[in-house]
C-alpha positions as CSV (number, residue, x, y, z in Angstrom):
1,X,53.6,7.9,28.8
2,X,53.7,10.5,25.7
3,X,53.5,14.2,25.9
4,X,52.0,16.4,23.0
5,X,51.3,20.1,22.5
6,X,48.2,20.6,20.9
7,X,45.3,22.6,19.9
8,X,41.3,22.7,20.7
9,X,40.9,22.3,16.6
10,X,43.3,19.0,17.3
11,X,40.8,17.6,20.5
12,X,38.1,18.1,19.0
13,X,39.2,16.4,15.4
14,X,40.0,13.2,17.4
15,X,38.4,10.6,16.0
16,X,37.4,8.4,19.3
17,X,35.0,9.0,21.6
18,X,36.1,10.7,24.6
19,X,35.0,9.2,27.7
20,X,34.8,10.5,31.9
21,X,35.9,7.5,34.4
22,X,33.6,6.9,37.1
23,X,35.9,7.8,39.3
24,X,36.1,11.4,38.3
25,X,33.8,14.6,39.5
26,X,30.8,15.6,37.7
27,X,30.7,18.7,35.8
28,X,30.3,21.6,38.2
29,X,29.8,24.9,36.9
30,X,31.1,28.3,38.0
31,X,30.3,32.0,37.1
32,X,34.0,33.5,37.6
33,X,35.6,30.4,35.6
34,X,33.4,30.5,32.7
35,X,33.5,34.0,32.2
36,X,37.3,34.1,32.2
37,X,37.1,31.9,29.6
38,X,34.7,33.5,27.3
39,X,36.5,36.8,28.0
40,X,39.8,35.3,27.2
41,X,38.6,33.3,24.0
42,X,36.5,36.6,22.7
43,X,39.6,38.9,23.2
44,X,42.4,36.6,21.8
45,X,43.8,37.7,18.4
46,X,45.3,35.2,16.7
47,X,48.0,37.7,14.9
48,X,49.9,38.5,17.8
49,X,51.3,35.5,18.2
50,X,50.2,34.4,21.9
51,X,48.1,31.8,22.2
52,X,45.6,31.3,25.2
53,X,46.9,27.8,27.3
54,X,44.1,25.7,28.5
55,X,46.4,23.6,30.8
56,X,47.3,20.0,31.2
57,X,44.8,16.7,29.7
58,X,45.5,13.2,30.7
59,X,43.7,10.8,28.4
60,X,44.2,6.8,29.2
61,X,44.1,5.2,25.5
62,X,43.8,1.5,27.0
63,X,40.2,0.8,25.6
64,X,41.6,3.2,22.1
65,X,41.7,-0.4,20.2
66,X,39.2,-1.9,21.5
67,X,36.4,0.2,21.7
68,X,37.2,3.2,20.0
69,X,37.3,5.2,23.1
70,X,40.0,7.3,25.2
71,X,39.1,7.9,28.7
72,X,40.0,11.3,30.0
73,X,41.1,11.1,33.3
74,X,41.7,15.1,33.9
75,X,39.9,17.6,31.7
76,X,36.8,16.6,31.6
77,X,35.6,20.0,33.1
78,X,37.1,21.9,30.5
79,X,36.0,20.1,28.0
80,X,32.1,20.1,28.8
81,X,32.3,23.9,29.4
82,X,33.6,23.9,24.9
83,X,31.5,21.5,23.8
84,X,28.4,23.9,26.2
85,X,29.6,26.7,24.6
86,X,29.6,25.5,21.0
87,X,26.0,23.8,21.7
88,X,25.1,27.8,22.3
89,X,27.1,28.9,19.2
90,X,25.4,26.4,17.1
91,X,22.0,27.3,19.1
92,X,21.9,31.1,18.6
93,X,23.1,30.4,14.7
94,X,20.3,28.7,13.7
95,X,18.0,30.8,15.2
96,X,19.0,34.1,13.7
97,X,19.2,32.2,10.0
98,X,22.8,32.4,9.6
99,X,24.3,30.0,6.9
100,X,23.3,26.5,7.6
101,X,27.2,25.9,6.9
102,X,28.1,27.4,10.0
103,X,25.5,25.5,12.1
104,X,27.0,22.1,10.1
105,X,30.7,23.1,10.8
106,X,30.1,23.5,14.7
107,X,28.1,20.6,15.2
108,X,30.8,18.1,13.6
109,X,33.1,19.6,16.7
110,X,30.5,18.8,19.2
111,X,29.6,14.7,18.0
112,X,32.1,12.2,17.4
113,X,33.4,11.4,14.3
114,X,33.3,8.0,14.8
115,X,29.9,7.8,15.4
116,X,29.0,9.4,11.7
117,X,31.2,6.4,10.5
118,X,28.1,4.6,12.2
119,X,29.1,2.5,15.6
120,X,26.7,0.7,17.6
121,X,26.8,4.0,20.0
122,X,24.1,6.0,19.9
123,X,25.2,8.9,22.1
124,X,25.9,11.7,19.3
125,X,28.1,13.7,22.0
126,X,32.1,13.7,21.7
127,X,32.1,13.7,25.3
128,X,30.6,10.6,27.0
129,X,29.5,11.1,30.7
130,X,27.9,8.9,33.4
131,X,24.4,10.3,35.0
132,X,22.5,13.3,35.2
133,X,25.2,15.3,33.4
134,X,25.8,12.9,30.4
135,X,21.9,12.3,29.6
136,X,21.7,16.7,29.1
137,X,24.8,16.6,27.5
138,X,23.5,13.7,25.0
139,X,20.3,15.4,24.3
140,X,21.6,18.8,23.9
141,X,24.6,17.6,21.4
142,X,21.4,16.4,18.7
143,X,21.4,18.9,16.3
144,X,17.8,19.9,16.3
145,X,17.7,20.6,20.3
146,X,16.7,24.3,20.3
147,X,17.5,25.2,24.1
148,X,15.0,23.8,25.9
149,X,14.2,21.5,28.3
150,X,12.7,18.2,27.9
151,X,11.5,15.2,29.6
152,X,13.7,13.2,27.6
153,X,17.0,14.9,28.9
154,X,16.0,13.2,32.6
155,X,16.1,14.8,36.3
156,X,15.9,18.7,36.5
157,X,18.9,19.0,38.6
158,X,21.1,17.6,36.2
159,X,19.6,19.9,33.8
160,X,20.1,22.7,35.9
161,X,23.6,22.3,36.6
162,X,24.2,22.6,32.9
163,X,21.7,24.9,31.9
164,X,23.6,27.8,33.9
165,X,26.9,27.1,31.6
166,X,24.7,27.4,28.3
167,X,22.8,30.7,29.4
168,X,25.9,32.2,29.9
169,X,27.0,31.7,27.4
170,X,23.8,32.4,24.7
171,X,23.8,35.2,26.8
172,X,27.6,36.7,25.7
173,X,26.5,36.1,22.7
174,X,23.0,37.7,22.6
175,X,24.5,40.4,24.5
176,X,27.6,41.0,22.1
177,X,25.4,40.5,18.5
178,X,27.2,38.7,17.1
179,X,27.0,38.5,13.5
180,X,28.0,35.6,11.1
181,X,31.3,37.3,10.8
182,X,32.2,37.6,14.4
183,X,30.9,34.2,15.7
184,X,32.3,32.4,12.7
185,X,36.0,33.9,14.3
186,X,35.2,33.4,17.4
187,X,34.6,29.7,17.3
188,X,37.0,29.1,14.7
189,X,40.6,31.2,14.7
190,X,40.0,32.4,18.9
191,X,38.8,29.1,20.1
192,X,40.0,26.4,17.6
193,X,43.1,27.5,16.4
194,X,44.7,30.5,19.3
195,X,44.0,27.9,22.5
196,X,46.6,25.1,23.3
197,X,47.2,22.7,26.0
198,X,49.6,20.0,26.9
199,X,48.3,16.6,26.5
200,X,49.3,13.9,28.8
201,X,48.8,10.2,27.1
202,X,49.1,6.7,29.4
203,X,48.2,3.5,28.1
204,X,46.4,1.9,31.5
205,X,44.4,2.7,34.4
206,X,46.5,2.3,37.1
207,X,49.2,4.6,35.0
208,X,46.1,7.0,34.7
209,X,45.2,7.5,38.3
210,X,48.7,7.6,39.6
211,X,49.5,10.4,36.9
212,X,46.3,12.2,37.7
213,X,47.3,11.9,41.4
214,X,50.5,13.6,41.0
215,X,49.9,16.7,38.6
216,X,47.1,17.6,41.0
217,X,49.5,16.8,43.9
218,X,49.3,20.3,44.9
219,X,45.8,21.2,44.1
220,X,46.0,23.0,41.1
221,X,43.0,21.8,39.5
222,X,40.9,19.6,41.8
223,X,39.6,19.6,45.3
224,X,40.7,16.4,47.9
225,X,37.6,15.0,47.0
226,X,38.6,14.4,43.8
227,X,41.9,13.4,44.9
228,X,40.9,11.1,47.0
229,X,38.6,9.4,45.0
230,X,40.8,8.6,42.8
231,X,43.4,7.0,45.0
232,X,40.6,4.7,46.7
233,X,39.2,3.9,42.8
234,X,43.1,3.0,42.0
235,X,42.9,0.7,44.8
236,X,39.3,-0.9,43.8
237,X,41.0,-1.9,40.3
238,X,42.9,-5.2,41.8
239,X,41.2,-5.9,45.3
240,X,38.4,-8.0,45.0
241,X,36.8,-6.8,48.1
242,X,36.6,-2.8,47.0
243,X,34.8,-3.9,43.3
244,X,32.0,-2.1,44.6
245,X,33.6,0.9,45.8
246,X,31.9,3.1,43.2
247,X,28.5,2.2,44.8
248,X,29.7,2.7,47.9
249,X,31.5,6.4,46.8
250,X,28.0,7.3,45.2
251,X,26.6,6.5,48.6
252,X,28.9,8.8,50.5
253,X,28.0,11.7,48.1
254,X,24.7,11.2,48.3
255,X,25.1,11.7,52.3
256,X,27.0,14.9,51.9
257,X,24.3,16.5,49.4
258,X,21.3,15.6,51.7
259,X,23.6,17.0,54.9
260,X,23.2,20.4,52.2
261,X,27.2,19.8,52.6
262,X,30.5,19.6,50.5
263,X,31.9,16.2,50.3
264,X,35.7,18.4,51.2
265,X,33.8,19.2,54.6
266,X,32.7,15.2,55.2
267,X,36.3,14.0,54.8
268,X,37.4,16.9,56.8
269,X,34.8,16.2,59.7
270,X,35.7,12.4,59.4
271,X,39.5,12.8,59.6
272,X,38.8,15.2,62.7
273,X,36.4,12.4,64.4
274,X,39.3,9.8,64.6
275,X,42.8,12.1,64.5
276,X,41.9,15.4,65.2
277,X,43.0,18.7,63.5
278,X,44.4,18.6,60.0
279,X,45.4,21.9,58.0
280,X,43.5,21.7,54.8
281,X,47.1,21.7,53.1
282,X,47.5,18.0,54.6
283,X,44.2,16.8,54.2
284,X,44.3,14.5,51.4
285,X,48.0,13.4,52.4
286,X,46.5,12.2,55.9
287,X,43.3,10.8,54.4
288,X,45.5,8.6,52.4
289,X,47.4,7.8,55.4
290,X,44.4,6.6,57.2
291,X,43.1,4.6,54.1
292,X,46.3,2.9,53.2
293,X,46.7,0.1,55.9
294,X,42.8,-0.9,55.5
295,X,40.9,0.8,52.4
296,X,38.1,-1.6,52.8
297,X,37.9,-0.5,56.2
298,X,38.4,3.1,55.3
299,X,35.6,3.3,53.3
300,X,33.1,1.4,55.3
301,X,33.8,3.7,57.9
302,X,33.5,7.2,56.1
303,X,30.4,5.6,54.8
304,X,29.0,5.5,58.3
305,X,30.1,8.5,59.4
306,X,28.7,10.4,56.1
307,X,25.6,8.7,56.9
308,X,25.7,10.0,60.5
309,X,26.3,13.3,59.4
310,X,23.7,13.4,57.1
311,X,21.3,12.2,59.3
312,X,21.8,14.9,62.3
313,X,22.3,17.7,60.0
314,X,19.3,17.3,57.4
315,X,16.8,16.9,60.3
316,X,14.3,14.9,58.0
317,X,12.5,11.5,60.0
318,X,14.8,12.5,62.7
319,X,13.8,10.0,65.4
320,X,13.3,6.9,62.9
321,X,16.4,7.7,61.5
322,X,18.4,8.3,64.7
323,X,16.8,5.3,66.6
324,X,18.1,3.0,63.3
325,X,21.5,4.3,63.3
326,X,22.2,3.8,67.0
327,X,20.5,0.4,67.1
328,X,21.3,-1.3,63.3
329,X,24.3,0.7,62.3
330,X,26.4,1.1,65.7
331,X,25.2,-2.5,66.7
332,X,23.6,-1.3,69.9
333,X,20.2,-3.6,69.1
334,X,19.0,-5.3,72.2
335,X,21.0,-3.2,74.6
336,X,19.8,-0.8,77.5
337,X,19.6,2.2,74.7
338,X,17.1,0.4,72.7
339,X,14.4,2.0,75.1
340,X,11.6,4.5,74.0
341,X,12.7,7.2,76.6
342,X,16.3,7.2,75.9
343,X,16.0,7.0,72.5
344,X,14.0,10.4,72.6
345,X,16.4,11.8,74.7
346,X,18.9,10.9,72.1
347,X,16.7,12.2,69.2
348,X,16.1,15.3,71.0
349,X,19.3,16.3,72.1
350,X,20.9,15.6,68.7
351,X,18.0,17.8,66.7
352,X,18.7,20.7,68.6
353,X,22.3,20.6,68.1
354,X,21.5,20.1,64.5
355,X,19.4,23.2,64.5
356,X,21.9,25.4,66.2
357,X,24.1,24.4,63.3
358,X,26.8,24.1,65.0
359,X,28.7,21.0,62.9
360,X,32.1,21.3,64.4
361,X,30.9,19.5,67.9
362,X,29.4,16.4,64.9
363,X,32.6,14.8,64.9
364,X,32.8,14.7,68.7
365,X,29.8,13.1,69.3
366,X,30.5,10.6,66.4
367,X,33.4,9.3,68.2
368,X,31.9,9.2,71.7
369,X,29.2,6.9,69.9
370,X,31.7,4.4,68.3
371,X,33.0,5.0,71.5
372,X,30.6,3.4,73.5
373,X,29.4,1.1,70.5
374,X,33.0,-0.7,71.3
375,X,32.4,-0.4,75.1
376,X,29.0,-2.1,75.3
377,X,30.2,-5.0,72.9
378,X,33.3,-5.9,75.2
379,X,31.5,-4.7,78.6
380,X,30.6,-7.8,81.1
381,X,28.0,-6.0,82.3
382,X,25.0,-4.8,80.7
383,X,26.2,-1.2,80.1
384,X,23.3,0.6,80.8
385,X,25.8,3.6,83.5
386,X,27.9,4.1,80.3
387,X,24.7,4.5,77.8
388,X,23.4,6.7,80.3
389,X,26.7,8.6,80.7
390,X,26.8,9.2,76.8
391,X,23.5,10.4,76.5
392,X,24.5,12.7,79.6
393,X,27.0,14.0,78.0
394,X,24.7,14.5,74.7
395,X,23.2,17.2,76.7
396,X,26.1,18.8,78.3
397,X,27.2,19.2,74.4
398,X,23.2,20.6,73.7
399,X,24.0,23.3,76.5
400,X,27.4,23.5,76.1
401,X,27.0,25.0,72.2
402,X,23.7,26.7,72.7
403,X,25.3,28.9,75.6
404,X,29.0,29.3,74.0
405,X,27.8,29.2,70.1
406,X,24.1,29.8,69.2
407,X,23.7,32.2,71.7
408,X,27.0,33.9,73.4
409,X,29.0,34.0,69.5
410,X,32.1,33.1,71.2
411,X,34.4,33.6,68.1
412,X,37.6,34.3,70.9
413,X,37.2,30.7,71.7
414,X,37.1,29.2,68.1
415,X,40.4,27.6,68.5
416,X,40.5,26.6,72.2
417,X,36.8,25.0,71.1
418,X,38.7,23.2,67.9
419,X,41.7,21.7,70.0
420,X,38.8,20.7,72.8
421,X,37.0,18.9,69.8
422,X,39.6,17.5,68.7
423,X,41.8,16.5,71.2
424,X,38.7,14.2,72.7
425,X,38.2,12.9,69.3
426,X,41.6,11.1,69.7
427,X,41.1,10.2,72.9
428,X,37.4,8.4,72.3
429,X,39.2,6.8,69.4
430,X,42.5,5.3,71.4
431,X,40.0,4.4,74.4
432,X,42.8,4.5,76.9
433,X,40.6,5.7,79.9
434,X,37.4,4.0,81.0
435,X,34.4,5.9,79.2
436,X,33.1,7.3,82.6
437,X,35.9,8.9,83.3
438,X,36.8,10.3,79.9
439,X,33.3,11.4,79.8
440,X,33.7,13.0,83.0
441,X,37.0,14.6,82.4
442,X,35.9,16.0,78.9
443,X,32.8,17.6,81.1
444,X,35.6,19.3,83.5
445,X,38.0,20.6,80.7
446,X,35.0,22.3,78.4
447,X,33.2,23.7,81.7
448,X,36.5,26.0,81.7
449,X,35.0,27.5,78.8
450,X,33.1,30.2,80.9
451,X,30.3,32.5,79.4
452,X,28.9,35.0,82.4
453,X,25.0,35.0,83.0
454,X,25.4,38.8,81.7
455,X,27.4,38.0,78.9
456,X,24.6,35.3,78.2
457,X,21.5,37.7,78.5
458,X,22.8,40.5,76.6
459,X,23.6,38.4,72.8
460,X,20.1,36.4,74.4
461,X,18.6,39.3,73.6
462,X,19.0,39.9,70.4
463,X,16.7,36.8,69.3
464,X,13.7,38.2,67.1
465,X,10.7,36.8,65.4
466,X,11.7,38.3,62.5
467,X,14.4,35.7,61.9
468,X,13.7,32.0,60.9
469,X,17.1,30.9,62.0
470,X,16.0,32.3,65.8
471,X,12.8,31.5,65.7
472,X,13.2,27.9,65.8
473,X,15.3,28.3,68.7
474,X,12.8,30.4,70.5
475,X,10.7,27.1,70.4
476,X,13.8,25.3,71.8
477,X,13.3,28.1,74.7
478,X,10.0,27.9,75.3
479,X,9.9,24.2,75.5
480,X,12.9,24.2,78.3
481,X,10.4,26.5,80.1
482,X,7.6,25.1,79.8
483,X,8.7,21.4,81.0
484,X,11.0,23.2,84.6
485,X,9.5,20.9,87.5
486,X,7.1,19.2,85.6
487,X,6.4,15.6,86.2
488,X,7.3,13.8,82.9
489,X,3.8,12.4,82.6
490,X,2.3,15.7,82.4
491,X,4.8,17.6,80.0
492,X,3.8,19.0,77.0
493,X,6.1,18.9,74.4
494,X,6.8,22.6,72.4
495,X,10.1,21.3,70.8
496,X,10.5,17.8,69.5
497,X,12.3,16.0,66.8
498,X,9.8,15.8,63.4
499,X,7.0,18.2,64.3
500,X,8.3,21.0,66.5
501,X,6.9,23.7,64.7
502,X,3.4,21.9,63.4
503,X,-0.2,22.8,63.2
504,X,-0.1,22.1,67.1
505,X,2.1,24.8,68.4
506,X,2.3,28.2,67.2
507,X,4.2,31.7,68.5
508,X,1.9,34.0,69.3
509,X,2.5,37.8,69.8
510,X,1.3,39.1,73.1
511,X,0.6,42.5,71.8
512,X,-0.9,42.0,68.5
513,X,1.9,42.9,65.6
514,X,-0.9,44.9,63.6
515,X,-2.2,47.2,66.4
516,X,-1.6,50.9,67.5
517,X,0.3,49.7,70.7
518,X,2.5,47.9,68.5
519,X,3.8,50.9,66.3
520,X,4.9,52.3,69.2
521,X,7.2,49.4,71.0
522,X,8.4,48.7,67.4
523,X,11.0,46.3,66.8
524,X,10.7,45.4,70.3
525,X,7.4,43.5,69.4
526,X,9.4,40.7,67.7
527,X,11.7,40.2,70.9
528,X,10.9,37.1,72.9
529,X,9.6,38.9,75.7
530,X,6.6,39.9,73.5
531,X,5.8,36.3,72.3
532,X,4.5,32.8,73.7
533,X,4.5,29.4,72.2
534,X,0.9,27.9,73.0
535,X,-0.8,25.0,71.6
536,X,-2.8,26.2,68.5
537,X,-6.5,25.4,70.1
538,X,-5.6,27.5,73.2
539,X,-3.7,30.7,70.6
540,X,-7.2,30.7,68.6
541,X,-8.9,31.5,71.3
542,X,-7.1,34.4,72.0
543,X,-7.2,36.1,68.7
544,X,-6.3,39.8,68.2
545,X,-7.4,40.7,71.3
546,X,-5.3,43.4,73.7
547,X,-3.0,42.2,76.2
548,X,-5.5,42.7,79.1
549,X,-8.2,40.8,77.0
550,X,-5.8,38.0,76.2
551,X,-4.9,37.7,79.9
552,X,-8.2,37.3,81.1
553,X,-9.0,34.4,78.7
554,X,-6.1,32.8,79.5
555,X,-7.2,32.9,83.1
556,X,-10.7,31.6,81.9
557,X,-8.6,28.6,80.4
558,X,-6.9,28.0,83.5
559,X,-9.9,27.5,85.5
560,X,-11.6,25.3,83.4
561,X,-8.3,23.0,83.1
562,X,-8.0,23.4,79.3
563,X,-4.3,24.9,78.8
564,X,-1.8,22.5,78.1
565,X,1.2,23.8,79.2
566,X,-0.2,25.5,82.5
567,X,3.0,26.0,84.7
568,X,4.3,28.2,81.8
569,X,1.2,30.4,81.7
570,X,0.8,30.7,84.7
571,X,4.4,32.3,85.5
572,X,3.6,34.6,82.4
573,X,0.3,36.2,84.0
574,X,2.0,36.5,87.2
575,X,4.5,38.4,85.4
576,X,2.1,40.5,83.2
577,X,0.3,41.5,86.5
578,X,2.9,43.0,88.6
579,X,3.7,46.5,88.8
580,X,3.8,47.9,84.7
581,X,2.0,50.9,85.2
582,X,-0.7,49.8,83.1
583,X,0.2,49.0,80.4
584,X,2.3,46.3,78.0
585,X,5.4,48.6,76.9
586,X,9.0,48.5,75.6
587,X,10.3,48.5,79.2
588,X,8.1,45.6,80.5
589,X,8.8,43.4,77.0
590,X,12.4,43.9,77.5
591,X,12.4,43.2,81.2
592,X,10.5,39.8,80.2
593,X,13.1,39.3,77.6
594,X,16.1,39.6,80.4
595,X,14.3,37.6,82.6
596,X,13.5,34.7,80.5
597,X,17.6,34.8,79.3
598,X,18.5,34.7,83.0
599,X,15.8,31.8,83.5
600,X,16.9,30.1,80.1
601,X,20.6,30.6,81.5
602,X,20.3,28.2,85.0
603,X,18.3,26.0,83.0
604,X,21.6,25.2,80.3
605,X,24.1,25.8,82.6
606,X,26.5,23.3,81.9
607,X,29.3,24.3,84.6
């Protein structure tokens, strides 16, 4: 291992190609970052004496011989944002007519030297990157690239990313007008010659990763994804059975961005499902724990649960996907859950905990799952009392976190709730106690957790049409209503998995939201006490009609047996007809709104 101090004038004279591992993160651009360092580059004067320090590089010079290339196992972010902000420099040169020298003298900082000499290489770009990233990067490094982009650079979002960085910074310099004088400094004495860094050299991979592992030991560059990455690539290099860990680590991440989540948040959610709490200090040091005695297994697992996750948080062919998952990925194929009717209990249960976002309880239900996966494969008999217990306790968890989370906000519990999660995690995972029971006892310990019918009604409230988030869960309401006491065979559906909110259900506004009645209930018009969910054929019938109008067609609908959800409608117009002193008010849409909270309330009560 060498150390040298150098400059950005000596990194960017080097005369291989520098090249990002697969194991490292892609280029991720940030606002506050980049303007820290454009601010500091711009102010730096060269004369005082100070220069700016960029930090540490670790470059792996194994393939130097060979191949004419040093892999740079940390820096890589730094060194896309100067090579994006020279690509502007060079950029906004040439298009105000400045010296063609200048334009030359930048652009031999941004390609590789080596590749003038004329190697088989074709990417003109000092920097060599894998993906979305490195085909931009490529592109824009050709000389003639005027800021654009182009079907040639490939997928948009790669673009994107990048594109950010660059307008920045074409903006800084648009914004300051900089002159030939000025940028000809700036790149030059403030950014070539007044920023250092230490450079970190090793001579083989393994050396590489361990060295990358300990200078960001404490997390002063890099995130535990990145971390931990690293260590499971390290491991990959001389186990035959992990050489396709990359594909599988591209996999994982492509879970966490459909889940719309940070890969940090997977590994924290997967470490939670099988030990429980971690501080985020101790994260990667227990992730590494977990993956040192099996890494195959390690993998293969956080695989599955990244798929899991993704599944019940992205929503997207959510009974297809659900139904494949139980049956093909937990091996449950064949057994009493393979049925239609559980399998849309399942699906339903799981969508609306999905849409009342709350993820914490994910981890739980993950673990009951594998759980009962492990049950039903060593069971003698044919399991069907513990599938029917876990989907049971499916929808204690549905009313459990739309009373205490979606609805009630109860922040004072957040930690008794994370020690709850958690502490069943473990115990799903050791499988000490026979699953009825633990399923049982988990019921009794979380029914503690005590949210009062008032307490309920009053944040219940507080639901309005106004919001998207709350009006998908006034479907969620609407359809528990609607299907009290009805005989399966004759339930219509308001809320399910895939089309909840389609061309077949719509809200509809009792009193009209355009009307003179409606100016004066104001905001109260929105409240859920004002609204219905009714199958679209029967809601076009109605119109914009008055609330006495509406009533009597819905009683016209009635009789001639066309309403679809008729137990529903028919507690509504009972309501409507009872004492309001003529007329559909603020006091009778608020009174509908308590009394459809204290209805919704005995319906989820899960104590």
């Amino acid at each position: 291992m060498k150390y040298n101090h150098g400059k950005i004038r000596d990194l960017l004279n080097k005369s291989e190609l520098l090249v990002v591992p697969s194991y490292q993160r892609d280029f991720v651009w940030n606002d506050t970052e980049g303007r820290e360092f454009f601010e500091d580059v711009s102010s730096s004067d060269p004369k005082d004496g100070e220069p700016l320090f960029l930090g540490t590089f670790i470059f792996n010079e194994e393939m130097k011989r060979e191949r004419g290339e040093i892999e740079v196992v940390d820096g890589q972010q730094r060194i896309t944002t100067i090579l994006i902000f020279l690509i502007a420099c060079r950029v906004y040169v040439r298009e105000r007519g400045f010296s063609p020298t200048i334009a030359e003298n930048i652009q031999r900082l941004i390609i590789s030297q080596s590749l003038i000499r004329g190697l088989e290489e074709k990417n003109p770009c000092r920097l060599k990157t894998e993906g979305r990233i490195g085909q931009a990067l490529e592109f824009m490094s050709e000389s003639d690239w005027k800021g654009d982009y182009e079907k040639k650079m490939g997928n948009k979002h790669g673009w994107n990313r990048i594109r950010k960085a660059y307008d920045f910074f074409y903006k800084e310099l648009e914004d300051g007008n900089y002159d030939e004088k000025k940028i000809i400094k700036l790149f030059g004495e403030q950014l070539l010659d007044n920023v250092e860094y230490i450079e970190i050299t090793v001579d083989n991979t393994i050396e590489a990763i361990h060295t990358f592992e300990r200078v960001n030991a404490r997390g002063q560059h890099l995130a535990v994804y990145d971390l931990m990455k690293a260590y499971l690539f390290a491991q990959g290099i001389s186990d035959p059975e992990l050489q396709n860990i990359e594909k599988d680590w591209e996999q994982i991440k492509e879970y966490a961005e459909h889940s719309d989540s940070k890969l940090k948040k997977i590994l924290y959610s997967f470490y939670f499902s099988k030990r429980g709490y971690v501080s985020p200090s101790q994260l990667y040091r227990s992730l590494k724990n977990m993956a040192e005695s099996n890494t195959k297994g390690f993998v293969d697992e956080l695989k599955s649960f990244s798929k899991f996750y993704s599944i019940v948080y992205s929503g997207e062919d959510f009974t297809q996907n659900v139904k494949e998952y139980v049956l093909e990925d937990m091996g449950l194929k064949n057994t009493k859950i393979d049925d239609q009717d559980r399998i849309k209990k399942i699906a339903k249960s799981l969508y609306a905990i999905g849409l009342f976002k709350v993820v914490s309880v994910y981890p739980l239900i993950y673990s009951s799952l594998l759980s009962l996966a492990d049950v039903i494969k060593n069971a003698k008999n044919d399991g069907k009392k513990e599938i029917d217990k876990w989907i049971s306790l499916l929808l204690f968890l549905e009313h459990f976190t739309f009373v205490t989370t979606r609805i009630a906000h109860a922040s004072q519990y957040g930690g008794r709730l994370e020690k709850l999660y958690g502490g069943y995690c473990e115990k799903f995972v050791a499988s000490d106690v026979e699953y009825i029971k633990l399923v049982e006892e988990l019921k009794n310990d979380f029914k503690k957790i005590n949210i009062s019918k008032v307490e309920f009604v009053e944040k219940f409230a507080d639901l309005s049409y106004k919001s998207k988030n709350d009006r998908v869960i006034m479907y969620y309401v609407f359809d528990k209503l609607s299907t009290q006491g009805v005989h399966p065979g004759n339930i219509t559906d308001l809320f399910t998995p895939d089309k909840y909110q389609t061309m077949s259900n719509n809200i509809e506004h009792f009193l009209p939201q355009k009307s003179d009645d409606s100016e004066e209930v104001g905001e109260s018009k929105h409240a859920i006490g004002n609204l219905l969910v009714m199958h679209r054929k029967d809601n076009s019938r109605l119109g914009n009609k008055s609330p006495d109008e509406k009533v009597k067609e819905l009683k016209k609908l009635l009789k001639d047996g066309k309403i679809l959800n008729k137990p529903y409608i028919e507690d509504f117009i009972r309501f409507y007809e009872q004492d309001r002193g003529g007329k559909w008010n603020t006091k009778m849409i608020n009174k509908r709104t308590e009394d459809i909270g204290k209805q919704i309330y005995d319906i989820v009560d899960y104590r």
